[in-house]
N, C-alpha and C positions, 0 to 999 in steps of 0.2 A: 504494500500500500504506500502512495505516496508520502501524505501526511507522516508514515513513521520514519521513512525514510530521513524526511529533511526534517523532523523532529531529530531523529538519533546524530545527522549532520550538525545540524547547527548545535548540538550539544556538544560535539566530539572537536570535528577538526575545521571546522569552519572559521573561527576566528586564527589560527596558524595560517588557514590557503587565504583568509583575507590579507592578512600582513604580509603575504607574500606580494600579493597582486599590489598593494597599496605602493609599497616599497619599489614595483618597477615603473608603475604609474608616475609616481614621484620619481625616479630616475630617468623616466624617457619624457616628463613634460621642462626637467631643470637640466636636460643634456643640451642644449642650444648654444653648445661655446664656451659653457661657462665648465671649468675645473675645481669647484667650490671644494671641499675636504669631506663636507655632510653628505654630498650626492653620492662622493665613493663611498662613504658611511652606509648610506643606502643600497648602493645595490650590493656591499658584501653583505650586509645585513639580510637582504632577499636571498642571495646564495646560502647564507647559511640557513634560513628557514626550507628552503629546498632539500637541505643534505639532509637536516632534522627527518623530513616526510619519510625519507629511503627506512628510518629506524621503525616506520609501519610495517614496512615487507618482513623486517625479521618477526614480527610481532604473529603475522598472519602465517609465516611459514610454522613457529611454533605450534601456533590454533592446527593449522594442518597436518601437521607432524603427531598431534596427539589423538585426531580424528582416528588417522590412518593404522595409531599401532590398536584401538582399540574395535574398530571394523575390520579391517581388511588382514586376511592370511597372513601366515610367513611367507608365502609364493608369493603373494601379490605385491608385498610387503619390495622384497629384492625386485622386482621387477620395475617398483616406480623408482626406487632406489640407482638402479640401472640407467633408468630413463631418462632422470635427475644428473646421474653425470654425462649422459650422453648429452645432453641438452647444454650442460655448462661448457663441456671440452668443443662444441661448437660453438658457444656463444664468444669464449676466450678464443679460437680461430677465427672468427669472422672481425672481432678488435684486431684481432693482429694482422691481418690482410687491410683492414681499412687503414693502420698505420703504413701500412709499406706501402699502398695507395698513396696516400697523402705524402709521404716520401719519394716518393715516385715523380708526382706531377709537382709538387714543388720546392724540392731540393735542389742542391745546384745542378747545374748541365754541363 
């Protein structure tokens, strides 16, 4: 249902994703030239509320993590397991191709 939805939002994380948005609003309407010291203050400020959100995913890997040992098999169990590193040992090759890309087209010639 909606209503719980943006009930449980605006209870949760809503005021972090506002101060994020606020923080670049304020950095992309005081970026016109000017190198004040507050603006950078600002958008590290935004970055760091960004890095903050990443500490959800471990939160919800947990919740998952506990789902999973108390439904699912030993079989099933090693197989997302499996899954799981096969999905990261691609994720860390596809950075590392996009680095050598980016090395690639603009590194010296």
């Amino acid at each position: 249902e909606l209503r719980l939805v943006a009930k449980s939002y605006l209870g949760g994380f809503f005021l972090p994703d506002l101060a994020i948005v606020a923080c670049d609003w304020l950095n992309l309407q005081s970026s016109g030239g000017q190198t004040n010291i507050n603006i950078l203050r600002m958008g590290k400020m935004g970055r760091l509320l960004r890095i903050s959100k990443i500490f959800r995913i471990f939160r919800l890997w947990n919740t998952v993590q506990d789902f999973v040992q108390r439904v699912l098999t030993d079989w099933a169990q090693i197989a997302i397991q499996i899954a799981a590193i096969a999905c990261g040992t691609l994720w860390v090759t596809h950075l590392l191709a996009c680095v050598w890309f980016y090395i690639g087209q603009f590194g010296p010639r």
